[in-house]
N, C-alpha and C positions, 0 to 999 in steps of 0.2 A: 182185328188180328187175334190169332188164338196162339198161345205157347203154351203149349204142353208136353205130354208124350205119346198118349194114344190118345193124339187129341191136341196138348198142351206143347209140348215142344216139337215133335215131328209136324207138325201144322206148320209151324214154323219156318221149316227149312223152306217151303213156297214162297217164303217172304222174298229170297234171291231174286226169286221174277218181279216181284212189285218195284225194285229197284233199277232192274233192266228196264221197264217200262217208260218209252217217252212218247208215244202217241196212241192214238184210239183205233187204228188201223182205218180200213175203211168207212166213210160216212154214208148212210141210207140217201138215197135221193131225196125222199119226203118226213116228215114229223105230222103227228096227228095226235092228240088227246080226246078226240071225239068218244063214247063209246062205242063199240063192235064194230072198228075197223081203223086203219093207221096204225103206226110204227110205233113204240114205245123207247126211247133210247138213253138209258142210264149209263153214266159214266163212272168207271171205281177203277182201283188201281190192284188188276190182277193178285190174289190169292191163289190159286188154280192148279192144279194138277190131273186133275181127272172132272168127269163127268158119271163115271162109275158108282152109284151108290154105296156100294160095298168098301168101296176101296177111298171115299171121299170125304174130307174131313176139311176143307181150309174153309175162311170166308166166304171166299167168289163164289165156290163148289154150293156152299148151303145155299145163298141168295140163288143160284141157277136150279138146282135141284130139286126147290123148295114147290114152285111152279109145275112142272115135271110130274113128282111122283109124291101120290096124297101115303098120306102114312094114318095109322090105327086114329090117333088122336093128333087134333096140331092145337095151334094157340091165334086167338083171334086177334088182330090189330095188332097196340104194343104189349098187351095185356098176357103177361106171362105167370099169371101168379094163379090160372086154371087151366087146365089144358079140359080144351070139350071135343065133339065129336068130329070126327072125320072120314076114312073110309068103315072106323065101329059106328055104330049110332047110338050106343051104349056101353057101359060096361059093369061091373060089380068086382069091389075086392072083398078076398075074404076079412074077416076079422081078423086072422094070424097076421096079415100083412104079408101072404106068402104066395096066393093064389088068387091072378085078375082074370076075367071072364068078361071077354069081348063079344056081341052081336055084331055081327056086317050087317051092311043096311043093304038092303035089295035094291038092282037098276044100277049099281057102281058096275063100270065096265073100264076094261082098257081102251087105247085110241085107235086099237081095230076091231074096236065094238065086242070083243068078248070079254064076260063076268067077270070080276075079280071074287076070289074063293078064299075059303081059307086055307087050302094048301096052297096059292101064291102068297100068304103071308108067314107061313112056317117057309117055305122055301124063299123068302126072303130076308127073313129073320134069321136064319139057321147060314146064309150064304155068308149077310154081315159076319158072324161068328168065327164061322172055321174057315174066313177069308186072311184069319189074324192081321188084318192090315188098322191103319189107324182109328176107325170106327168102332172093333169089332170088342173092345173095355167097354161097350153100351150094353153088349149081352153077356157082359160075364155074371156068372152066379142064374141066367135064366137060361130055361128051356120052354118052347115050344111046342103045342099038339092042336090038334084039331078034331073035336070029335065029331063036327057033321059039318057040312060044306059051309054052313052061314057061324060058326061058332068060332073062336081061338081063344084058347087057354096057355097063358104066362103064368110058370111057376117060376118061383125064388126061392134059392137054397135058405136065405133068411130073412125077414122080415126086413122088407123094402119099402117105404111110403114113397121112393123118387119115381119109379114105376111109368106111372103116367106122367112123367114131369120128361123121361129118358126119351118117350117115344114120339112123340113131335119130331125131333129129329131125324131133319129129310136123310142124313146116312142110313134109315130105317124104313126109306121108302119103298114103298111095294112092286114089283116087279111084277112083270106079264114071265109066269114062270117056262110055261110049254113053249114060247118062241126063246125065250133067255135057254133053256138045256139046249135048242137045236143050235145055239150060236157059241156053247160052249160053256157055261157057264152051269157050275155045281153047288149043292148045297153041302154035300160030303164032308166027313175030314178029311182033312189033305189038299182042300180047294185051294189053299194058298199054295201050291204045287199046280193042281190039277186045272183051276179055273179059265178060260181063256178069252172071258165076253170081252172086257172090258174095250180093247178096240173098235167092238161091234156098239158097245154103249155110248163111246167116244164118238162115234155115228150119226146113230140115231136113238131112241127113247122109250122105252116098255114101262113108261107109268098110267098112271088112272086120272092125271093134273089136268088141270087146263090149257096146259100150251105141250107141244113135242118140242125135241129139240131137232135143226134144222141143218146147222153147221155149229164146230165147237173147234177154237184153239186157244192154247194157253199162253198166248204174248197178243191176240190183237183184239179177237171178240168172239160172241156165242148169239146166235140166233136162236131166237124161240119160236114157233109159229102158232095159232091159234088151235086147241084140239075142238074138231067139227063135232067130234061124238062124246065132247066132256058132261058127264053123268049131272054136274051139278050147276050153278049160275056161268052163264055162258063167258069166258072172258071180255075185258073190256076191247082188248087191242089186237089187231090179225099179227101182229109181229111183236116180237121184242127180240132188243139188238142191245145188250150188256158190253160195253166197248174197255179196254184196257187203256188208262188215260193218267195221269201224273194229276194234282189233285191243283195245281196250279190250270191246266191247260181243261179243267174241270168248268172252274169258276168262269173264264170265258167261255167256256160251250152252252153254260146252263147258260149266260145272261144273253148272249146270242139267240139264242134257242134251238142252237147244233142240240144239242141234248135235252133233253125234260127232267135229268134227276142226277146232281154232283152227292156222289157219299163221300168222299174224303176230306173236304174243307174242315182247316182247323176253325177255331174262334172268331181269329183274326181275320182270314178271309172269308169268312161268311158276313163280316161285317158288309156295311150301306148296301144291303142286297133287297132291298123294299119293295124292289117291283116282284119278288119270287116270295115262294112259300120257304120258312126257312125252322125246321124242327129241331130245336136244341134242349137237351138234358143230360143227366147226369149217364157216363155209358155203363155198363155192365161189368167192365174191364176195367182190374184194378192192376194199377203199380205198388211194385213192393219193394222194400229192401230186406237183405239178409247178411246176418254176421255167421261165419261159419262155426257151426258151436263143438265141431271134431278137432282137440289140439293137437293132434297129429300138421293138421293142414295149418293151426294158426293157433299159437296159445294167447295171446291179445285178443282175437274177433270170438273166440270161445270164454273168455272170462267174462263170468255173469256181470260186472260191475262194470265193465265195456260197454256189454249190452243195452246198459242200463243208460250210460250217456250218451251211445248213439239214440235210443231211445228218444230223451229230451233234447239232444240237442239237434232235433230235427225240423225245422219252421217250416209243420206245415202250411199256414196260412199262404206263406210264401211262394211256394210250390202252386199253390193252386192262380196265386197270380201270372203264375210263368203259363199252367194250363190255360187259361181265358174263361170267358162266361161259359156257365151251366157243370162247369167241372168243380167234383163236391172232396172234400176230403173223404177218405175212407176210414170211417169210425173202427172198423174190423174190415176181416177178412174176405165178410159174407158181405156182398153188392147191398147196397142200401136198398133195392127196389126189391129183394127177395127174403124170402119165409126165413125167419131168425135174425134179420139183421140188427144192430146195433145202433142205438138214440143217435145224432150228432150229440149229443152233453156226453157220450160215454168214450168219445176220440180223446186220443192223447194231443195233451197240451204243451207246445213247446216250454222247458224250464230251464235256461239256459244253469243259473244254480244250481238246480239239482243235477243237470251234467255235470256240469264242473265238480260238484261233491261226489260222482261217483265214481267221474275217472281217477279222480284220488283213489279212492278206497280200493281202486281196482290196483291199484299198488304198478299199474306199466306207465313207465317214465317216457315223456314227450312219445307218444305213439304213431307210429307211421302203418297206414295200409293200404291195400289196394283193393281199388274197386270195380267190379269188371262188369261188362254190359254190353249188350249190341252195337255197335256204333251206324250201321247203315239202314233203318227200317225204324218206322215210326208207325206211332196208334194213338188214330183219333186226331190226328196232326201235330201230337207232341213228339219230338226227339226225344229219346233214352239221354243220347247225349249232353242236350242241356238240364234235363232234370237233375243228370248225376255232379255238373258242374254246381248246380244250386246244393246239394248234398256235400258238394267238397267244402263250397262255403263254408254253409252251417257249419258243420264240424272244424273245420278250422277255427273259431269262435270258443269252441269247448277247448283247442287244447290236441285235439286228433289232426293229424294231416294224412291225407289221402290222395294219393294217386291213384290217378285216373287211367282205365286199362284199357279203353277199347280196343273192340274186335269185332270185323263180320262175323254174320250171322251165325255162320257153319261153323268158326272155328268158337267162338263164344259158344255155343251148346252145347260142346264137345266138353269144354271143362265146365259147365253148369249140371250138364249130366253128370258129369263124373262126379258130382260133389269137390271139384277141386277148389273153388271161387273163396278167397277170404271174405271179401264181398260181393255181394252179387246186386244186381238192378232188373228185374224181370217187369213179368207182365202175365196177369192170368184173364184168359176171358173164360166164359161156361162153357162147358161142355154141353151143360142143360142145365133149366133155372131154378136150382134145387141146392139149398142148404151143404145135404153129403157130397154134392162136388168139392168141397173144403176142407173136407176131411183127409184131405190129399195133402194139406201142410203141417199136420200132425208128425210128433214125432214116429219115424220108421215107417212114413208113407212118403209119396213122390216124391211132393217139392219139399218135405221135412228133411230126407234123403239129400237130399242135395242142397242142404242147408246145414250137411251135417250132424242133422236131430236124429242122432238114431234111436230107435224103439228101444223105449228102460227107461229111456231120458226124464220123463215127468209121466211117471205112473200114475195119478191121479188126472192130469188132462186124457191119459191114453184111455181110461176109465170111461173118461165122462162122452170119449170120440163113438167107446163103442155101445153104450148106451145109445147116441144118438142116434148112430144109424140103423139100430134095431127100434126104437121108438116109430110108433105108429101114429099114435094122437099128433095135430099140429099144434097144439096148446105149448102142449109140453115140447115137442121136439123145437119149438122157437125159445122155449125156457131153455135150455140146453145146449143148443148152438150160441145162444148170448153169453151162456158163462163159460162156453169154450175161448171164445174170443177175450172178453175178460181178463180169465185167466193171459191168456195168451199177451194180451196189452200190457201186463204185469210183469212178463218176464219171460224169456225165450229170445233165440235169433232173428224170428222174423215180424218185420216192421209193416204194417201196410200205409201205403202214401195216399192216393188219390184216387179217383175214377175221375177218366179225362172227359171232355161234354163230346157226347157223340150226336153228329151236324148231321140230318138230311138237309137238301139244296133242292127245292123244285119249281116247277112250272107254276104262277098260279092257278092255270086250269085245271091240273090235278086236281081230282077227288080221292079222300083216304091216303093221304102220303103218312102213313107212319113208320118209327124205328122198332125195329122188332131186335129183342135181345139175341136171337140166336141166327138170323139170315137175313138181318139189317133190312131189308126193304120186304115188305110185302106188295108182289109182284101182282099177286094173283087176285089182289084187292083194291090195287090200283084202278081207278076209272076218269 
């Protein structure tokens, strides 16, 4: 799950359907693991809203799209900490970190056999953009050119090292541009008015992938079919069938072998599953808490010396027992598997004293707050819900009591956008596996914003935020993101909790089931 806003929380609002969801819609007649030919049939619990590149941002959308349409650069396996080549076969940044220069590789074609160029990737690039829909925060600050058919040139207003980390990202995938304009679809400003493909793309598929798309709805399943004219390693399977399934009605499909691959099993239900393949790690997606630090909305959850005992008097260890195996505490903010993250020794340590010493000093008598959170959608197979009862615990222990607020989805976002939440219970996955995605909880950026933090707040982390994202070197820019967090573990509203274990479920004839950070299954690697 992703919660963000172009990206982070408008992702989100698609969670409604993963709730509606209680069966797989139709079942294929056959299953096959063979390579180059048979059904491939994954079961996940709808993310979905489009099939649209442009316009696609939820889980489901990346795992289907990923397949579909090859993008500049992707990420091999679970291996997200290189992006190498894909429809470029190279590229070069300048030294300013301002300017990347892509080669196409020769022989990439679309699934009706004509080239892909670089004006279908400016006219792809350029569509996400000025589509302003939830993707299109991937091209802000770049622009796009082309100076000869096989070339394309990414500038940045400033020196950007996420760059190559942004464009993996199937919302970035390349479009068959001369059949996408006859179907309506523009790169223009004003496309978010003027654009009209997307029904056409809800269709059928103008990528360069290994598979086309066949049939697509957003409550029961998506077909893929094999592309006969894919430029690169032939796919494994003539079909794939992505079914909408509850993560219960999962775990019987995979052990039947209705299905060859469950993504939603918590811990607990991937347990005695020995006869399957079963990939458990730490996920990408972290849970956090926030005290709002605007006393406007709350002078108790904005007193540093509050903060300070919600802080310690948080057990994590505990936390991570309610997650289950392969789910790790979150030392910071930044995912443990990516560039700057933070030691496990540098996580904050439950001290229930030193809470207790600092609600004192924080001078608010027997404190009551509330604490608000999704109550209907879960990641990774945890509930929001029991996590925050474990949080009302803990705190109760210090001295704090807290009331517990839920809310669907829609209306919980509504006061997490607005900044209104005294406390809040969220959830961030990447947008892309890249450190400055985090710089979004900064004071006076997104989730700072809605934590309360407004810009002025801590001039010295705001310092250190912008330094980072103009940093070019990885040496230092992991120096940098580490004493962002740091600091950040030191003193501020926002708490990070856990990354929950994020389960693949497969067949053991599968070859290559891995979890990929950003579109959970690598489809197109499957054999």
């Amino acid at each position: 799950m992703k919660i963000r806003s172009a990206g982070l929380l408008t992702a989100a609002i698609a969670l409604s359907s993963l709730l509606a969801a209680c069966g797989g819609g139709s079942t294929p007649t056959s299953t096959s693991s063979q390579a180059g030919g048979g059904t491939l049939v994954i079961d996940t619990a709808f993310q979905l809203k489009t099939a649209d590149p442009g316009r696609m941002f939820e889980p489901t959308g990346l795992m289907v799209d990923e397949p579909i349409y090859d993008t500049l650069l992707t990420f091999k396996g679970s291996d997200v900490t290189k992006p190498v080549p894909a429809l470029a076969e190279s590229y070069t940044a300048a030294p300013d970190g301002k300017t990347f220069t892509f080669k196409l590789r020769t022989g990439a074609t679309f699934s009706d056999g004509s080239p892909v160029t670089s004006a279908d990737v400016v006219f792809s690039l350029n569509r996400v953009k000025n589509l302003k829909g939830n993707p299109s925060f991937l091209m802000d600050g770049l622009t796009v050119a082309a100076p000869d058919p096989g070339t394309v040139v990414i500038t940045s207003e400033k020196a950007n090292a996420a760059v190559p980390f942004i464009l993996p990202n199937p919302a970035l995938g390349i479009l068959n541009s001369a059949v996408a304009k006859q179907h309506g679809a523009t790169d223009a400003e004003g496309a978010d008015k003027s654009d009209t493909a997307e029904s056409f793309l809800n269709s059928q598929s103008l990528g360069s992938g290994p598979y086309t798309l066949s049939s697509f709805s957003t409550t029961t399943q998506v077909v893929l079919t094999a592309n006969e004219k894919y430029w690169g390693t032939k796919p494994a399977y003539s079909k794939v069938v992505v079914r909408n399934v509850q993560a219960n009605v999962q775990r019987l499909n995979v052990l039947k072998g209705e299905s060859q691959i469950a993504v939603d099993l918590s811990p607990d239900q991937a347990k005695g599953l020995d006869q399957l393949q079963v990939v458990n790690g730490a996920s990408p997606n972290v849970f956090f808490l926030f005290t709002n630090n605007n006393p406007d909305i709350s002078k108790t959850s904005s007193n540093a010396k509050f903060q300070e005992a919600v802080r310690y008097g948080i057990d994590y260890k505990g936390l991570l027992d309610l997650a289950g195996q392969g789910a790790v505490q979150a030392p910071g903010i930044v995912p443990s598997i990516f560039l700057g993250a933070l030691a496990d020794t540098d996580a904050v340590v439950r001290d229930v004293a030193r809470a207790k010493a600092a609600l004192a000093a924080s001078g608010v008598q027997n404190p009551t707050v509330k604490l608000s959170y999704p109550s209907d959608i879960q990641v990774n197979g945890l509930n929001f819900g029991d996590l925050a009862a474990r949080v009302q615990a803990n705190l109760k222990e210090v001295g704090i009591t807290v009331n517990l607020a839920p809310a669907s989805v829609q209306t919980a976002l509504d006061t997490y956008r607005g900044g209104k939440e005294e406390l809040g219970l969220w959830e961030w996955g990447p947008d892309y596996p890249d450190p400055s995605d985090y710089l979004n909880f900064l004071p006076g950026q997104l989730v700072g914003l809605r934590a309360g933090w407004a810009k002025g707040a801590d001039a010295a982390l705001e310092k250190l935020g912008e330094q980072a994202a103009s940093t070019i070197d990885d040496q230092q820019r992991a120096a940098l993101y580490k004493q962002i967090q740091q600091s950040m573990n030191e003193s501020g509203p926002i708490m990070p909790l856990i990354q929950p274990a994020q389960i693949l479920v497969g067949a053991k004839s599968l070859k290559n089931l891995q979890s990929n950070a950003l579109w959970q299954v690598n489809v197109r690697e499957l054999g």
